[in-house]
C-alpha positions in Angstrom: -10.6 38.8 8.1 -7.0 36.8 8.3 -5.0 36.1 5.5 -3.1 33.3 4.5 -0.5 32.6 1.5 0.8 29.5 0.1 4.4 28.2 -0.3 4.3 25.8 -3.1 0.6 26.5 -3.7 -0.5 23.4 -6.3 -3.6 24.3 -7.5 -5.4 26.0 -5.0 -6.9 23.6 -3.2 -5.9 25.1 0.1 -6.9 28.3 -1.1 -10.5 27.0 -1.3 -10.6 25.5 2.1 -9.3 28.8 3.2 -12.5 30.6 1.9 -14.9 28.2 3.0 -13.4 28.8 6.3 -13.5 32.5 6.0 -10.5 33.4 4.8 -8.7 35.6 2.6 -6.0 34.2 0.3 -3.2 36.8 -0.7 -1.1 35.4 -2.4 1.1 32.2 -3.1 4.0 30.7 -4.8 3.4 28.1 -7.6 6.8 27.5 -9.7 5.3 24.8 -12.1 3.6 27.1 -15.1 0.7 24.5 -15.9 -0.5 24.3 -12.2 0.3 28.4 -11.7 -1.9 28.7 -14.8 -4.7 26.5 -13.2 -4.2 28.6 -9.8 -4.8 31.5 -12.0 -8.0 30.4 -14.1 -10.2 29.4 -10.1 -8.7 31.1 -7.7 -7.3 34.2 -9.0 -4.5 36.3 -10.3 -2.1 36.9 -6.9 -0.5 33.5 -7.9 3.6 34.2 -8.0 4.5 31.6 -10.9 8.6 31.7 -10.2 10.4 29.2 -7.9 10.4 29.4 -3.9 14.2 30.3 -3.5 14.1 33.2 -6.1 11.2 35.2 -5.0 11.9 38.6 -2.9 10.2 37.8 0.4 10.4 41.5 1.9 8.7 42.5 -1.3 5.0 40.6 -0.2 2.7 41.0 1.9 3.0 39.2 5.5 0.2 36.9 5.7 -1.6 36.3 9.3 -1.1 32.4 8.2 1.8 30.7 5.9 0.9 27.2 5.1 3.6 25.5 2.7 3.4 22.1 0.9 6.8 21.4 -0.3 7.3 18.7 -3.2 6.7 15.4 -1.4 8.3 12.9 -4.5 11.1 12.2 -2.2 9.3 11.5 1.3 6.6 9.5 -0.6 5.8 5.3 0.2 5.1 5.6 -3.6 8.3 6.3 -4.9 10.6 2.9 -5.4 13.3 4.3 -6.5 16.1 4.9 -3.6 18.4 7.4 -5.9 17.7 11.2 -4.9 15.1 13.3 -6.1 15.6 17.0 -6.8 12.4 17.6 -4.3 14.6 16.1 -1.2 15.9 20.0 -0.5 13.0 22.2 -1.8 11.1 22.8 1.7 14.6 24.3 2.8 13.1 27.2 1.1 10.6 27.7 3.9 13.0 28.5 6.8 13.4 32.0 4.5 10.4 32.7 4.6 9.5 32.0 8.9 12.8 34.0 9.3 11.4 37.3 7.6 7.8 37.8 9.2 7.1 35.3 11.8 3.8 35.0 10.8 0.8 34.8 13.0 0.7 30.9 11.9 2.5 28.5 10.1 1.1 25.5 9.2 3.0 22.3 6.6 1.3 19.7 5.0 3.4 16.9 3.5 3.5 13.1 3.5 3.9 10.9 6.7 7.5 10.2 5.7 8.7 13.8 5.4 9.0 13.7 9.7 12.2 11.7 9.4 13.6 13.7 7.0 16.5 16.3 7.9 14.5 18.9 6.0 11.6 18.2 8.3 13.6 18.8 11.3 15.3 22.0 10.1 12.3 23.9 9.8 11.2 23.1 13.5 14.4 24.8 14.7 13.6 28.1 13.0 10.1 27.3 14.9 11.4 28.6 18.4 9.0 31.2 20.3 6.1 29.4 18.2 3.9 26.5 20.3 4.2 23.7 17.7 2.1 20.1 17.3 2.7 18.0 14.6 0.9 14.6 13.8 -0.4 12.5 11.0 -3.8 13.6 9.8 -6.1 11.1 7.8 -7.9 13.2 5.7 -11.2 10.7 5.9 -11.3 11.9 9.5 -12.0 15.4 8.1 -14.6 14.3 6.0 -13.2 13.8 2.7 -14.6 10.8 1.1 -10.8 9.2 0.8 -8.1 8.3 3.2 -5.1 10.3 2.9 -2.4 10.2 5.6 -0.1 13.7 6.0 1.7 14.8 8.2 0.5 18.5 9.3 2.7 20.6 11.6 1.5 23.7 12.9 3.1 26.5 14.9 1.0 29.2 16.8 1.4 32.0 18.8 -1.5 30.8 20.8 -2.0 26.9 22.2 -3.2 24.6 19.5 -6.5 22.9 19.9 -6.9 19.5 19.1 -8.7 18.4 15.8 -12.2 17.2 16.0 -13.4 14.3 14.0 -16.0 13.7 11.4 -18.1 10.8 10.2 -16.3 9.0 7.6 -17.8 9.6 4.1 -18.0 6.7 1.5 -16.3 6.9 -1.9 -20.3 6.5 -3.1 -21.5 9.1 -1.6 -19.6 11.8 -4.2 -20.1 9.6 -7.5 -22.4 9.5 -10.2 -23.4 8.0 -13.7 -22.3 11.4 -15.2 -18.3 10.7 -13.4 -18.0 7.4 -14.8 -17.5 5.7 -18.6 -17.2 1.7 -19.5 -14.7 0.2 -19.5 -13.5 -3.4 -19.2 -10.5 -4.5 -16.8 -7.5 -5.0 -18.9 -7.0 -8.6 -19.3 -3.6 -8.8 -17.8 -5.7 -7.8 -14.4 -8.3 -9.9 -14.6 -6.7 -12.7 -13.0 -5.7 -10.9 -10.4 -9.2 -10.1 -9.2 -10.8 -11.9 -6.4 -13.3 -14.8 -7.6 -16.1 -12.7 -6.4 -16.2 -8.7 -6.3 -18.6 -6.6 -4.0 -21.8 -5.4 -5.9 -20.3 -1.5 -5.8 -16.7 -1.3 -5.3 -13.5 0.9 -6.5 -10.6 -0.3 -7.4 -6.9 0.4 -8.2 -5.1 -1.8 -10.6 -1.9 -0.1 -9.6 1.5 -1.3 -10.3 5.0 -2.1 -8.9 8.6 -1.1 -10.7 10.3 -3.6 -8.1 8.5 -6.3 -10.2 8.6 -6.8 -13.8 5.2 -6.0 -14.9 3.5 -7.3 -12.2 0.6 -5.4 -10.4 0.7 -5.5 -6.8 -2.4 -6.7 -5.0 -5.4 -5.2 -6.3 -7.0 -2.6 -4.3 -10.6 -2.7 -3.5 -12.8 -0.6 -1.3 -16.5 -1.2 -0.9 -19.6 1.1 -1.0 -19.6 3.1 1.8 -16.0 3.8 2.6 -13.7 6.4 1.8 -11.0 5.7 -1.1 -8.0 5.1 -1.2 -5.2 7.9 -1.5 -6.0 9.6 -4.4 -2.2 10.4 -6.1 -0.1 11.7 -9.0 0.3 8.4 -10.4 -3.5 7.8 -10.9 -3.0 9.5 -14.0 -1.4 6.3 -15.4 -2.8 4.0 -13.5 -6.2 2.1 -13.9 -8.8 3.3 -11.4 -11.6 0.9 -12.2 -15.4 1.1 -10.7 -17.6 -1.9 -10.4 -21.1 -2.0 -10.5 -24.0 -4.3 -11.4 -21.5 -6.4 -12.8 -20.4 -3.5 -15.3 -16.6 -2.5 -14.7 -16.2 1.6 -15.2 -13.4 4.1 -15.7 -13.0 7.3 -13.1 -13.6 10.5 -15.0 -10.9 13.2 -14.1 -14.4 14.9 -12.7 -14.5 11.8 -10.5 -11.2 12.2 -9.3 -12.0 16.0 -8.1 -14.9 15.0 -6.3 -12.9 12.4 -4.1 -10.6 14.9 -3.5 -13.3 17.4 -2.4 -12.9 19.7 -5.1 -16.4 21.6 -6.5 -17.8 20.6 -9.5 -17.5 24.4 -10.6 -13.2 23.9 -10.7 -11.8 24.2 -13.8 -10.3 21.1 -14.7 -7.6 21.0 -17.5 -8.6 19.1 -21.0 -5.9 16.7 -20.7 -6.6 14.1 -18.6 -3.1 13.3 -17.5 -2.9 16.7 -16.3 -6.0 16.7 -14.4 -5.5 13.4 -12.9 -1.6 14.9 -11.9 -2.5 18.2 -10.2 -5.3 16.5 -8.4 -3.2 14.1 -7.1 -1.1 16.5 -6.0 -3.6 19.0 -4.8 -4.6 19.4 -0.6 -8.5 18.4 -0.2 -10.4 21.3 -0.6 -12.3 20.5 2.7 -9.3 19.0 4.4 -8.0 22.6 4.3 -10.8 24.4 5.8 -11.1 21.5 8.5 -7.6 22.2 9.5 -8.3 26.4 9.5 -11.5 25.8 11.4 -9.9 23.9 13.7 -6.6 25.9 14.3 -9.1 28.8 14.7 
């Protein structure tokens, strides 16, 4: 069976992908204590909670497959402030550990910007003797009921196969009565709604720094296609669903289903947290797309 382990490993997500693809996770490096602890509670005790740079590489076990998914804050369309963010450096860390086993595979998942970073093209150089492909991968093309651009880079030993594609799945498909809970739209969005809204539809109030207090255009996606990108700032932000005239808040269970997780995950109580680490998190079955295809 190969093996993989994770470079800033979130909460496991990849590590599920990796089983469902037949996989054995190892180990892997998580250096934020609530996430590690969430690692810990559904996928299992090999979870290294101290930070990238610090831990003893020589010391682990070489995996067949190193996949790393550096802190993204600073690469991400999201973010509107310009000043530096203590995440710009982190996926230096990852040279270290290419350097010390060249593993079978390496494979880096990270957002569309992180390719014109100088980061991003640091760790290509310490990809020589490795065939290498890197592209952006919409997760809805994997099957995940939500469209999530990344950029995935993967070096091999072997030639790379090109991914396949699936059937787009629709945001409808993975939600029920039990994910959802009234609630009305805050009136300061109301006006900002279209005249007339789809029958089923999800939307995302979400909102702009660059403008004082005013939302950017509301977000809408019908019945039958994926979401949008589910992300960090979710947990702040209103994620409304319409239906029968009835307007609904996402349960964090909600949330974990668009971003393929099982219903059998431990979620966190707080929903902030929940909400965060998801947004964070890979797709479950993005994951064990990628592996099956790599494979």
């Amino acid at each position: 069976m190969k093996t993989i382990a994770t470079i800033f490993s979130g909460c496991g997500g990849v590590e599920l992908g990796a089983k469902a693809a037949g996989f054995e996770s190892i180990w892997g490096v998580e250096n934020d204590p609530e996430v590690a602890e969430i690692f810990r509670q559904n996928i299992g005790s090999h979870i290294i909670y101290e930070n990238a740079a610090d831990v003893d590489v020589a010391s682990l076990k070489c995996p067949d497959i190193l996949w790393a998914s550096p802190p993204c804050q600073a690469f991400s369309s999201a973010r509107t402030v310009k000043t530096p963010h203590e995440s710009h450096s982190a996926g230096l860390d990852i040279i270290r550990y290419i350097k010390v086993w060249r593993p079978e595979m390496f494979i880096l998942e990270n957002v569309p910007g992180f390719r014109k970073s100088e980061v991003f093209w640091k760790i290509l150089k310490a990809l020589g003797n490795y065939f290498v492909w890197f592209g952006i991968v919409d997760a809805a093309d994997l099957g995940v009921p939500q469209h999530r651009r990344r950029l995935i880079c993967i070096a091999s030993r072997k030639l790379i196969r090109p991914f396949p594609r699936y059937a787009h799945v629709g945001w409808d498909a993975v939600i029920d009565a039990e994910h959802l809970i009234e609630a009305e739209f805050q009136p300061s969005i109301v006006r900002y709604l279209p005249d007339a809204l789809p029958k089923s539809a999800l939307i995302d109030t979400q909102y702009s720094s660059r403008e004082e207090g005013m939302p950017r255009k509301v977000t809408i996606r019908c019945a039958g296609r994926p979401a949008f990108t589910i992300c960090k700032s979710h947990r702040k932000r209103n994620v409304r669903i319409w239906q029968g005239g009835i307007s609904y808040k996402l349960l964090p269970r909600g949330f974990a289903r668009l971003q393929s997780f099982p219903d059998s995950f431990k979620l966190p109580l707080s929903r902030q947290l929940a909400i965060g680490v998801l947004g964070d998190a890979v797709p479950p079955l993005m994951a064990q797309r990628i592996f099956e295809a790599v494979l």
